[in-house]
Structures are given as C-alpha cells and as structure tokens.
N, C-alpha and C positions, 0 to 999 in steps of 0.2 A: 353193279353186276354181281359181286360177290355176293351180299347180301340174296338177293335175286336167287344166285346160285345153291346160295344155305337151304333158301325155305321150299325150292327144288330138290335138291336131296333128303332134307328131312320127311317130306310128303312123300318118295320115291324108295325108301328104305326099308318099308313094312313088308319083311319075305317070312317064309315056314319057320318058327320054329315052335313046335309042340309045347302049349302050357297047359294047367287044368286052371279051370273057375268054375265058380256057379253062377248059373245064369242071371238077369233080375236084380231082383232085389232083395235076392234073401238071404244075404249075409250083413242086411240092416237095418237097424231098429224101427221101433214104430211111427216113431218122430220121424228120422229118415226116410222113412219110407213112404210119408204122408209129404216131404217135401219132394221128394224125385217126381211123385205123380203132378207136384206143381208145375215143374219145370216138363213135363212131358205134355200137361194143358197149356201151358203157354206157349210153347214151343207148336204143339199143335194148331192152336188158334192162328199163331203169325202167319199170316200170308206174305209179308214179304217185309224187309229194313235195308233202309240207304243210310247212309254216313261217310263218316271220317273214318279213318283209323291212321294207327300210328302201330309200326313191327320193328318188336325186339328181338334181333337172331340171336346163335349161337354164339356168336363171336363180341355181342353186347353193338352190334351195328344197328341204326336206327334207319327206316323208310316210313314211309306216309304215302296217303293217297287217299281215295276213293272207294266205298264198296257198294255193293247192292248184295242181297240176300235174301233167296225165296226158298222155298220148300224145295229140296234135290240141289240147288245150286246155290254156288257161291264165287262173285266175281269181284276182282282187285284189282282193281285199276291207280300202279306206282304213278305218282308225278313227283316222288324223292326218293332218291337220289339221280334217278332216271327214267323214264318212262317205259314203261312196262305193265305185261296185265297177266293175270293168274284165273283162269276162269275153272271150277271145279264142277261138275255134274255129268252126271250119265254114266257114271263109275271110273273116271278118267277127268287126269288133270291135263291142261293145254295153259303154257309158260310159254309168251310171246315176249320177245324183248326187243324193243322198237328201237333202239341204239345198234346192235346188231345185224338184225333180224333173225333170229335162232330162235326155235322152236321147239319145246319138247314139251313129248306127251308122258304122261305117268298112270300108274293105276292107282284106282281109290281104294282097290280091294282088302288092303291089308296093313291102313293109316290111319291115324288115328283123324283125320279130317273128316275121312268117309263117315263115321257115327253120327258127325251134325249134319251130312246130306241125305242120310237115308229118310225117305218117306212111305207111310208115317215114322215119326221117330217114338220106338215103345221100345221099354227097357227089359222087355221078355221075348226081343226077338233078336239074339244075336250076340245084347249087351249086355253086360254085367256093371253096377252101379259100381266103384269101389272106396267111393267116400262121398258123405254129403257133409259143409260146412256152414252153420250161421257166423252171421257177424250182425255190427251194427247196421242195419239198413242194406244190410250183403245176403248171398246166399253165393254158392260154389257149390258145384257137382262136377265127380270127377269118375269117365266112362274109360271103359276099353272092352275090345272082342272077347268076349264070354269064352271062345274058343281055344283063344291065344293073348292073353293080357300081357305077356313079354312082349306084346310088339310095339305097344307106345299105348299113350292114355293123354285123354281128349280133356280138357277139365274146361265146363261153361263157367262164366262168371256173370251174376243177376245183381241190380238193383235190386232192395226188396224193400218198397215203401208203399203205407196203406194195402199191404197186402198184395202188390202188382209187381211182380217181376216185369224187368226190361233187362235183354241181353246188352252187355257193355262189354265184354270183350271173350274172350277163347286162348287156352293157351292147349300146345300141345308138344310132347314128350316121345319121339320116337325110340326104336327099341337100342341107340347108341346112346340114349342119352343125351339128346342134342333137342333143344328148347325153344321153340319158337313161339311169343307173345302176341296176339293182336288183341289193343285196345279200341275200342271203338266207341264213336261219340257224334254230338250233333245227329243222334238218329232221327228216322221218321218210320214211322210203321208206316205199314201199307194192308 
C-alpha cells in the first residue's frame, strides 16, 4: 500500500508553478535531434506493449506486476506486494487497491506520465526535449512541459539494436523530487 501510495502522490503532484523552456527540440543538437524524431517514430508506430514490469519508489520499495500500453493509455496491473491496478488515460489517473478497496482519481494534466500518453506523441507540441543519451545498445530521452519543466521530467528508456528501438522501461521525476522507476520486460508489441 505505501508503495501504491508513493507512485499516487508522485503522479498526483504536478500543480502551477511558472517555468520558461523552449519548445521541441531546439535546444539540441543535430545528433540529438535526429534521435528524438526516432523515439517519436517508434513511439508513433506502437500500437500497443504488454509485459512485466518491476517499480522502484521513492523510498527504494520494490512492486511488480503486469502492464499493457497503447497509445493514450497505460494500465498496471500490482500482484506485488498486493493487488492493485493504476489505469492512466483520458487525462486522468484511476488507483484501485483491491486489499482495501480505495479509490482515487488524479489528473494527468500536469505529470510527467501524461507526456507518454498524449496522442500523437510530437515534441513540438507542448514538449520540450531536455536531454537525449546514447549508450551501448541504449538510448534515453528525457521530456517535460515546455511550459513548466519544474514540474517533473518523464525520461524513456530504448533498446537500441540493429537500429530498433524497443521501450524497456520509464522513469519519472516529479516536481518534489521524488523518483519513481518502471522497468519493463518480457514485452510483446501489438
């Protein structure tokens, strides 16, 4: 439940406060910015990924369970530590916890979650890139509201073999500072 309760208040904490950015992509280079349009076709093409996953809260608690993920939405389905499920889409998050039965709704409006549900996802509407990273067989792109970037930053994390990205997990930064990881594995597109 705590855990539970973390990744509830971190998705549920993105309020007003005034930042500047620049929109896009134009505070990154040419490299960069010939990778962000990758992760923006890939991302575009997924119609949809099931998996595992495994979440690391704030507080270094570990859960696991279950996801599905389509364009607009994204659902978690806990069966660790306890049964529970996070369903995110329609600009609102709904946090059912089947040990209780408590319920709460949150807005997407102003989390760093919301960036992986908006459709289409394009980084000249809203968002501002503000780092991309290669690695060995990795890639890492890291978003927030062009608007307000103090309020948390969304970072994907790709496979990047033979030139194909595959999402493998998501970590995200709300504006306290507070970290929540989801690794994801065993996928299957759709």
């Amino acid at each position: 439940m705590k855990q539970f309760g973390r990744l509830a208040a971190l998705l549920g904490t993105m309020l007003a406060l005034a930042g500047c950015a620049h929109e896009g992509l134009s505070t990154l280079s040419s490299e960069d910015r010939v990778q962000a349009h990758r992760v923006e076709q890939t991302l575009g093409d997924l119609k949809g990924l099931t998996g595992r996953f495994q979440q690391t809260g704030p507080d270094d608690a570990v859960s696991s369970g279950t996801f599905d993920y389509a364009p607009g939405r994204l659902q978690l389905d806990y069966a660790f530590p306890h049964v529970s499920h996070l369903v995110a889409a329609n600009g609102h998050i709904v946090l059912t916890d089947d040990t209780t039965g408590a319920v709460t709704h949150l807005s997407l409006a102003r989390n760093p979650l919301g960036l992986l549900l908006r459709t289409p996802i394009s980084f000249d509407n809203g968002i501002v890139v503000t780092s991309v990273r290669r690695g060995n067989n990795a890639l890492q792109l890291s978003a927030a509201q062009a608007n307000n970037p103090s309020q948390g930053e969304l970072t994907l994390q790709f496979s990047d073999i033979g030139d194909h990205l595959n999402l493998i997990g998501f970590d995200a930064i709300d504006a306290r500072q507070h970290h929540v990881v989801l690794h994801l594995f065993d996928t299957t597109s759709r």
